[in-house]
ZAFIVO-38146 format. One record per residue (C-alpha): residue in three letters; x negated, y negated, z. Coordinates in steps of 0.05 Angstrom, whole numbers, padded with zeros to 5 digits, always signed. Example, Ala and Ser with C-alpha at 12.3 -4.5 7.8 and 13.67 -1.06 7.14 Angstrom:
<recs>
ala-00246+00090+00156 ser-00273+00021+00143 
</recs>
This chain:
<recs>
unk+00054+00062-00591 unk+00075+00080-00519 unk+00103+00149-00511 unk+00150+00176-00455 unk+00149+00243-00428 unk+00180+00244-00357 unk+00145+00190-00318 unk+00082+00189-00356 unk+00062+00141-00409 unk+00019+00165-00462 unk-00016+00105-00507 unk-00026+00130-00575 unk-00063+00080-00612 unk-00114+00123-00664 unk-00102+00179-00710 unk-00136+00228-00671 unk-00084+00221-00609 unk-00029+00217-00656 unk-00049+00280-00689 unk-00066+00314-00618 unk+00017+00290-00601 unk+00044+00317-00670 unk+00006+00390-00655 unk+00034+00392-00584 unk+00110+00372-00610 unk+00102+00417-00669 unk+00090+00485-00630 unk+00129+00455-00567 unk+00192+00508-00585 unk+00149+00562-00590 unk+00138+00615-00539 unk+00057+00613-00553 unk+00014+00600-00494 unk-00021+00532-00517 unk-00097+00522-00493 unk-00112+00449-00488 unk-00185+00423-00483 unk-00216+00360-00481 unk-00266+00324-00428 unk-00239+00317-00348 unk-00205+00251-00356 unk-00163+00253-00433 unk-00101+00260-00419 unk-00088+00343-00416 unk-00041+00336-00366 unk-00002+00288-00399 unk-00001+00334-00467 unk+00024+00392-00422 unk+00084+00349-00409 unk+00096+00329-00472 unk+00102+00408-00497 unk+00146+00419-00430 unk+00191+00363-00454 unk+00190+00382-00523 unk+00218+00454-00513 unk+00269+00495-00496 unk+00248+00501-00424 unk+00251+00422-00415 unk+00312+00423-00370 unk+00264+00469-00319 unk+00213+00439-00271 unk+00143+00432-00312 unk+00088+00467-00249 unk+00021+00436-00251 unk-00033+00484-00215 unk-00098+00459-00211 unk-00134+00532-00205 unk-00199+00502-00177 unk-00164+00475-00115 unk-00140+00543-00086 unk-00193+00582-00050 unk-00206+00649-00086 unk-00180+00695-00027 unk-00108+00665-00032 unk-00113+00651-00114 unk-00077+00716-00137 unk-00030+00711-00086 unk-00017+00644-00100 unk-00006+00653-00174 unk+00036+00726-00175 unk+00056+00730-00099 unk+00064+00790-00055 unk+00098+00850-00037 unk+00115+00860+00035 unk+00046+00895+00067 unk+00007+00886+00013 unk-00046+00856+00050 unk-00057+00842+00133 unk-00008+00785+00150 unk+00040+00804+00083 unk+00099+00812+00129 unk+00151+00799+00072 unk+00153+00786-00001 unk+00133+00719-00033 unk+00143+00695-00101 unk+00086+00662-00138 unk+00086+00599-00176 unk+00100+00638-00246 unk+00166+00662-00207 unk+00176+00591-00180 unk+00173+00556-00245 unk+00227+00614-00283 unk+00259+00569-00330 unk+00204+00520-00329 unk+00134+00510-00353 unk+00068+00527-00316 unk+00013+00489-00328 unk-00056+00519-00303 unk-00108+00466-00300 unk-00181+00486-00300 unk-00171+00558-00325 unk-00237+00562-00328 unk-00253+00557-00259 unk-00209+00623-00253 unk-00246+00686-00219 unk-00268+00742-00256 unk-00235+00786-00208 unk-00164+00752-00216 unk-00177+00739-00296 unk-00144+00810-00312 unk-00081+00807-00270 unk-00065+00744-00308 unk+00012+00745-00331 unk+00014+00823-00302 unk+00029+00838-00229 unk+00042+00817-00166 unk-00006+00838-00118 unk+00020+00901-00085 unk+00062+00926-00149 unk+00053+00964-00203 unk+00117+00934-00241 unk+00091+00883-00296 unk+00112+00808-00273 unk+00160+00785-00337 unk+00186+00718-00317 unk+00223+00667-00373 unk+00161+00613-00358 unk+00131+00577-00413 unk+00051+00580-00399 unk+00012+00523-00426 unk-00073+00524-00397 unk-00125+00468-00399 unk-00205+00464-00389 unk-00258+00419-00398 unk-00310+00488-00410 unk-00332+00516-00466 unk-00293+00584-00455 unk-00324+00608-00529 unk-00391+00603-00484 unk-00373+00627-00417 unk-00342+00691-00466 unk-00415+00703-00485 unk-00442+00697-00422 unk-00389+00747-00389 unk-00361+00697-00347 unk-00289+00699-00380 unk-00256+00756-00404 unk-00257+00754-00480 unk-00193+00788-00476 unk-00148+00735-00432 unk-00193+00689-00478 unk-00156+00700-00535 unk-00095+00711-00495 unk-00093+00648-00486 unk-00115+00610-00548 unk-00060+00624-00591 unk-00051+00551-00606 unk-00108+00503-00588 unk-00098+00437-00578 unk-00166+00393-00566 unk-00165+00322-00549 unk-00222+00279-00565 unk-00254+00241-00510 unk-00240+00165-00502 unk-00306+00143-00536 unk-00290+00174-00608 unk-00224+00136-00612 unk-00248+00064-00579 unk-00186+00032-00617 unk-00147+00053-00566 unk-00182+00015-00515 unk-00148-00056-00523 unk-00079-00023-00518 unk-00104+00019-00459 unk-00126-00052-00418 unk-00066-00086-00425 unk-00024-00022-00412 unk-00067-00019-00345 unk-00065-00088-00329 unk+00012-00093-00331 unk+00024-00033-00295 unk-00027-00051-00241 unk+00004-00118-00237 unk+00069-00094-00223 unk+00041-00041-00173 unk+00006-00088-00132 unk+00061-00145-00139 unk+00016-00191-00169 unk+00034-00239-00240 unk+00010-00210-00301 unk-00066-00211-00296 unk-00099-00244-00366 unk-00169-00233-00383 unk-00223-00260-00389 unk-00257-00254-00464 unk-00326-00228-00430 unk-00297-00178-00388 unk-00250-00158-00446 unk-00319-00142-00489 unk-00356-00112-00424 unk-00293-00064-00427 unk-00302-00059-00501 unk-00364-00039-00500 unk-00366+00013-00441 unk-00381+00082-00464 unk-00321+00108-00410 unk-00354+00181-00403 unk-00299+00182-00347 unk-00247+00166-00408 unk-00176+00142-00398 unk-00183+00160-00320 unk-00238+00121-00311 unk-00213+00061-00351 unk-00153+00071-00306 unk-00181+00069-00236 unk-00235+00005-00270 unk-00172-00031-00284 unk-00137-00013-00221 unk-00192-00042-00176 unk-00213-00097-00211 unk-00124-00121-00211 unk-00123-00104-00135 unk-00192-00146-00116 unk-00186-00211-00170 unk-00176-00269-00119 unk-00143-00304-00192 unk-00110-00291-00243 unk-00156-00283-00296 unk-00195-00210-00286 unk-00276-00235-00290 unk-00335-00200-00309 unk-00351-00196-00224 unk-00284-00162-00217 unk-00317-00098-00252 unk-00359-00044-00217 unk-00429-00072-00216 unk-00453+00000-00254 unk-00403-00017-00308 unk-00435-00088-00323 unk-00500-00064-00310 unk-00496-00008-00357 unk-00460-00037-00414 unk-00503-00075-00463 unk-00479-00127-00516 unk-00519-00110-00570 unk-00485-00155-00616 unk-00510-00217-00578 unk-00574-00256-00597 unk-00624-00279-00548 unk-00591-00342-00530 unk-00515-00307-00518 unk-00566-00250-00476 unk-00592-00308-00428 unk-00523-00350-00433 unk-00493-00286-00403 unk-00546-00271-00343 unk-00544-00338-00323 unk-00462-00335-00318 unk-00462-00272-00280 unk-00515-00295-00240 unk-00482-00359-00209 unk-00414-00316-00206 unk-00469-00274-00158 unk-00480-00333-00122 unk-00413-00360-00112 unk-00384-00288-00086 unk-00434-00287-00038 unk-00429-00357-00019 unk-00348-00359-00016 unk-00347-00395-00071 unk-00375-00468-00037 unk-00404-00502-00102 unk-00450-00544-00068 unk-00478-00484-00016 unk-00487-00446-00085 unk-00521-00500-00114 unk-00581-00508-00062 unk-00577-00427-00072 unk-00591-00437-00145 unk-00642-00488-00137 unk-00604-00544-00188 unk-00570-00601-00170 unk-00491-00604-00154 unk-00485-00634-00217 unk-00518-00590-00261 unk-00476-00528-00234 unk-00411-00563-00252 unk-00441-00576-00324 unk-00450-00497-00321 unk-00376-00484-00291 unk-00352-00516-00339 unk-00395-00487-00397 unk-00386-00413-00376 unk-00302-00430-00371 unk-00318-00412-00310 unk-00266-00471-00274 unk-00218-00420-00248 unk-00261-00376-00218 unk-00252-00357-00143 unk-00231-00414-00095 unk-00267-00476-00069 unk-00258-00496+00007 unk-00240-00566+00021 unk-00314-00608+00031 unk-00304-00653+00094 
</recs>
């Protein structure tokens, strides 16, 4: 099932992610700031958006801050603003993104990464007052830390800790819900196909089960940016096993195959080797391979392998 909020698509193809969607719609018309975790690549982002557009503040604009990206000396400024001559260079007041996004929601990403010495001024002043900052802005946090851990090693305050985690939403990384993955592909494949003005892509069945079996510690980002590349630099228009990061096939075992599948499949990827770095001249990769002309055709054909890249007319 493809979900919708704003621009986004969310694929939500397991029980986990639907239960992860049915949390973040459930306490969406609360007031409660929401603390979503999960691995650097899940989808928190796109869960932050889908409480923004579940709740009463879905007509505002929905702020994403990554906190990690602003260098510390301009952080708290950045986040509450400034009172005229509150620091050298303060000539006049400036709102902060809590201000900006009245109305709205503000999403901090990496909260974790936040200073110790900006922690307590969290969602109280802006630097140079001594009024409290109360703004009608919807606060919703992510991090891929363990914030229970950086608490016991005094490197988050255990009060904005808890502050914070009124509601926790956690998303499981990519590998614990792998029957996602087939929806994920052809999700990517259409959208990159359309991107890059190219007909739908198919695929072939071994790079489907190289991308089956690919333990995607980068999860749905890196299965994004896999399937991105390997749509933009496919010379056809079926996606091969050589259209994938060399890492990715290098590192993915098939440990389902018996010996003979194991050598079928080195000896495949091996002539698609040859005839990328030939340019795909069957006879040049054939002296390259050390077998007759013939015998690579009997392997073209064996390993489906007909389509593959193009042939330059032999004169």
């Amino acid at each position: 099932m493809v979900q919708q909020p704003g621009s986004e698509k969310i694929i939500v193809g397991s029980r986990a992610l639907a239960n992860v969607m049915t949390l973040a719609k459930r306490v969406a018309p609360t007031d409660c700031t929401i603390l979503i975790t999960g691995e650097s690549g899940t989808g928190k982002e796109l869960v932050a958006r889908t409480v923004h557009e579940s709740s009463a503040h879905a007509n505002g604009v929905f702020a994403p801050l990554n906190v990690a990206a602003i260098p510390e000396n301009l952080l708290e400024s950045y986040l509450f603003g400034h009172e005229r001559g509150a620091f050298t260079g303060a000539e006049k007041s400036r709102d902060g993104v809590f201000r900006s996004a009245e109305g709205g929601t503000l999403f901090l990403d990496e909260i974790g990464e936040l200073p110790l010495t900006v922690q307590p001024k969290l969602l109280r002043v802006p630097v140079g007052s001594d009024t409290p900052l109360r703004v009608d802005t919807r606060l919703v946090v992510a991090t891929d830390r363990d914030l229970k851990q950086m608490v016991a090693d005094s490197s988050f305050r255990e009060d904005l800790f808890y502050r914070m985690n009124v509601i926790n939403i956690h998303i499981p990384p990519l590998r614990e819900r792998t029957e996602e993955i087939p929806a994920l592909i052809d999700y990517y494949i259409e959208r990159w196909s359309k991107e890059f003005s190219r007909p739908r892509m198919s695929l072939h069945s071994d790079t489907r089960q190289y991308l089956l079996n690919h333990e995607w510690l980068g999860n749905v980002r890196e299965l994004a940016h896999v399937m991105e590349r390997a749509v933009l630099l496919s010379e056809g228009d079926t996606l091969m096993p050589s259209d994938l990061p060399d890492d990715l096939v290098d590192s993915t075992p098939s440990p389902t195959e018996d010996l003979g599948n194991a050598v079928d499949a080195f000896k495949r990827r091996h002539i698609v080797n040859v005839l990328d770095s030939v340019e795909y001249h069957r006879e040049t990769a054939a002296k390259v391979l050390g077998i007759s002309a013939a015998t690579l055709y009997r392997y073209i054909d064996s390993y489906d392998l007909q389509g593959y890249g193009h042939q330059p007319d032999v004169t």
